[in-house]
C-alpha positions as CSV (number, residue, x, y, z in Angstrom):
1,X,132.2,99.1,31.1
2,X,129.9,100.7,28.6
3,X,130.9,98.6,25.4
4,X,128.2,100.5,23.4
5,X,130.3,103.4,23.3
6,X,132.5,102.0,21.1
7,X,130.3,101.4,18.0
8,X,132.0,102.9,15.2
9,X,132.4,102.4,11.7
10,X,135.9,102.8,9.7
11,X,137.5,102.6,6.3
12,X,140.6,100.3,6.2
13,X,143.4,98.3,4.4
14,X,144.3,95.0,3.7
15,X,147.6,94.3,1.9
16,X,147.1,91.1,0.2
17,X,148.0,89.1,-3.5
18,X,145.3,90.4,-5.9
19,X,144.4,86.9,-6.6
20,X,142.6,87.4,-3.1
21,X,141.6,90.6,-3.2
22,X,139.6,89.5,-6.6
23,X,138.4,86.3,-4.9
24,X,136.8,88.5,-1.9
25,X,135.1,90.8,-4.4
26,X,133.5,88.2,-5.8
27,X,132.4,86.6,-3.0
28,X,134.1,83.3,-3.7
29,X,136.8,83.6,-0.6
30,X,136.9,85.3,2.7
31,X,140.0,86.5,4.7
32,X,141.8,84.2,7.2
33,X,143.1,85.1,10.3
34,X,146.1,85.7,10.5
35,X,147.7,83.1,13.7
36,X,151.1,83.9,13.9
37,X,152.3,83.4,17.3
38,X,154.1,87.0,16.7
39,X,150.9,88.9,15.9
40,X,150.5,91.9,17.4
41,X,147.1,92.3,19.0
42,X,146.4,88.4,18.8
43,X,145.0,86.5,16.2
44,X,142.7,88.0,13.7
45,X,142.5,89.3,10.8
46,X,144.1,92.4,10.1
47,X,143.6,95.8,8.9
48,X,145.1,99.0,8.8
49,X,143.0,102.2,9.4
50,X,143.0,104.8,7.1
51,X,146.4,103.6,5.5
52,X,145.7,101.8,2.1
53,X,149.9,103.1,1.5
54,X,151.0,101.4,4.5
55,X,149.2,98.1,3.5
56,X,150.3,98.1,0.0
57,X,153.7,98.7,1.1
58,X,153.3,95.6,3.7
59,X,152.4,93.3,0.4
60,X,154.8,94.7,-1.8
61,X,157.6,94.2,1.5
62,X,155.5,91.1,1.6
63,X,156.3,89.9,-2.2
64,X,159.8,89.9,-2.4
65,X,160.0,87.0,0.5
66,X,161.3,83.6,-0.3
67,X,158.3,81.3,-0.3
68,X,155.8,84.3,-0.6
69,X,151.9,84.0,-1.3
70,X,152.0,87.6,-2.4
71,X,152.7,87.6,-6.0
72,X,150.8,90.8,-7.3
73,X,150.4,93.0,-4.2
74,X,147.7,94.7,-4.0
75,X,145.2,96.6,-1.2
76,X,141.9,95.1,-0.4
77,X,139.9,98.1,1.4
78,X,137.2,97.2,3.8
79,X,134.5,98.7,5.8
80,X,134.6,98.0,9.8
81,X,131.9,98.0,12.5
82,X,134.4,98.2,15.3
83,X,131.5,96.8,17.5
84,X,132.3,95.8,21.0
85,X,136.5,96.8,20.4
86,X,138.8,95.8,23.1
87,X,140.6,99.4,21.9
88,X,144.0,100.1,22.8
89,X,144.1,104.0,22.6
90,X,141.9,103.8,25.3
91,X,143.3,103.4,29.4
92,X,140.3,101.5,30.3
93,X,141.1,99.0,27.7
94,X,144.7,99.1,28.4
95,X,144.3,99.1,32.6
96,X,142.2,96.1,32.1
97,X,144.5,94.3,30.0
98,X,147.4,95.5,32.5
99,X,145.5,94.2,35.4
100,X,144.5,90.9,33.4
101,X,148.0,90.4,32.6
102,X,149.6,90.5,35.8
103,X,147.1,87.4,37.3
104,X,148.3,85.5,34.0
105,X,152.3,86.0,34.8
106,X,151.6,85.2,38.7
107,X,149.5,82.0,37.2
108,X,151.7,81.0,35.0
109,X,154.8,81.7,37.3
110,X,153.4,79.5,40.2
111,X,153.2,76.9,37.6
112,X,156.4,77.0,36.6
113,X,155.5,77.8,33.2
114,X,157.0,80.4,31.0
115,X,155.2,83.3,28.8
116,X,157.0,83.5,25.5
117,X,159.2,87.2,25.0
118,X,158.5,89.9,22.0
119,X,162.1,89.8,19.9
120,X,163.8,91.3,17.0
121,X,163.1,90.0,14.0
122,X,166.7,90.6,12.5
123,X,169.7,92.9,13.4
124,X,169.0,96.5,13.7
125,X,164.8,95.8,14.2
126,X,164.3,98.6,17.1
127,X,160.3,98.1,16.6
128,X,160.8,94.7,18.3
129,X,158.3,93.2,15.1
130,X,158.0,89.6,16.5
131,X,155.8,90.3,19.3
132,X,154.8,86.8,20.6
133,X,154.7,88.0,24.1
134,X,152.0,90.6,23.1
135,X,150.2,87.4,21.2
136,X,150.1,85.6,23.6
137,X,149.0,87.6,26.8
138,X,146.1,89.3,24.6
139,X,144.9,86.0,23.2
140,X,144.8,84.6,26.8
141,X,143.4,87.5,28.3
142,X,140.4,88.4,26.4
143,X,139.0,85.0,26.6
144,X,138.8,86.2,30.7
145,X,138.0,89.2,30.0
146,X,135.1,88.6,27.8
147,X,133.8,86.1,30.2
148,X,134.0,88.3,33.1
149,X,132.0,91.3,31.4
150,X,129.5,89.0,29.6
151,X,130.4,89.6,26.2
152,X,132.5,89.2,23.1
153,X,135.1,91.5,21.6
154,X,134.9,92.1,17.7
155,X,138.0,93.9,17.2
156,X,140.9,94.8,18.5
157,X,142.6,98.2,17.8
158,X,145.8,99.7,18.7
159,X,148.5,102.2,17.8
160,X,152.6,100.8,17.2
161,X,155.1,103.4,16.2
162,X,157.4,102.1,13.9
163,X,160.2,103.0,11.7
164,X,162.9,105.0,11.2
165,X,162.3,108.8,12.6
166,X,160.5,111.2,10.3
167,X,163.0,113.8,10.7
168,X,166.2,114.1,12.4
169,X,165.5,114.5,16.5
170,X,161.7,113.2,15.8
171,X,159.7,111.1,18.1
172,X,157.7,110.7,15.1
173,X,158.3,107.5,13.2
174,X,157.8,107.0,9.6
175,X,155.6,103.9,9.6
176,X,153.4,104.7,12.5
177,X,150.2,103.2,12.3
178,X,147.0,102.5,14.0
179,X,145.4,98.6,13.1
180,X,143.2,96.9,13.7
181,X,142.5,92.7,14.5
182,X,138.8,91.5,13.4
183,X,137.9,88.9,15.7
184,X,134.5,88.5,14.3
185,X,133.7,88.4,10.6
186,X,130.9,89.9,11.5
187,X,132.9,93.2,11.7
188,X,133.4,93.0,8.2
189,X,130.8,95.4,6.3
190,X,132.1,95.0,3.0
191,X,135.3,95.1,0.9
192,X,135.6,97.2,-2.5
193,X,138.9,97.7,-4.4
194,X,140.7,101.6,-3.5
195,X,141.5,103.4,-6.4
196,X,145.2,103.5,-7.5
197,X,145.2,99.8,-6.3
């Protein structure tokens, strides 16, 4: 697998409080990652590419929860080396992960063990948003993958479609979006603040 080919550098979005944001432009905090056994491409921090709206309307979504960190939402933009990216869009990444997962569920099967299920989060969620099941099998499996090619993954990057449809008939959704899951803060260039935020 030629890794190499995957160095590339993107602009994207971090919906956070501005409290944080402020504290990262100053250098006086860095992002967490995020460890949610729902995540979507495994624990990391994450980003969405090219979509400062979608991330501010994550943390203002974000602010109105009971027990909330997000007071004053606000976008955090960031400049990514993708670096060695276990990418999604791509069927090399996606066989491998395909391939990896299968000897995980025949593992864990033979061990009587069970792998956790992606759900709804509440009536009427058709995106399935609590993915635990994706959590799980990518946190697993790139651990095995990495250690079978020799080297580390920085990010991970993948496409959900998500929403309502853009237009009556559409298999266009309105909240479509590609993101992104640093594994490395290394992968971090630098943050600055995007205008309008």
């Amino acid at each position: 697998m030629d890794l190499l080919s995957y160095q590339r550098t993107v602009f994207a979005f971090h919906g956070c409080d501005s409290r944080v944001a402020d504290a990262v432009l100053a250098g006086k905090e860095t992002l967490a990652a995020s460890e949610n056994t729902y995540d979507w491409l495994g624990h990391g921090i994450y980003f969405w590419e090219h979509g400062p709206a979608r991330a501010f309307e994550w943390a203002l979504q974000q602010s109105k929860r009971k027990g909330t960190k997000i007071k004053r939402p606000t976008v955090l933009g960031a400049v990514l080396s993708l670096g060695n990216c276990f990418d999604l869009l791509d069927i090399e990444f996606t066989d491998l992960l395909a391939a990896t997962a299968s000897a995980l569920e025949e593992k864990f099967t033979t061990e009587g063990r069970s792998i956790p299920q992606n759900q709804k989060a509440a009536k009427g969620d058709y995106d399935w948003l609590r993915r635990d099941r994706d959590c799980f099998i990518l946190n697993q499996a790139i651990p095995i993958i990495e250690r079978s090619e020799g080297s580390a993954f920085h990010t991970v990057r993948g496409v959900f479609q998500e929403g309502d449809a853009a237009f009556k008939g559409a298999g266009i959704k309105r909240k479509s979006h590609i993101q992104i899951a640093v594994r490395s803060p290394h992968a971090v260039i630098g943050y600055f603040r995007p205008k309008g935020f």
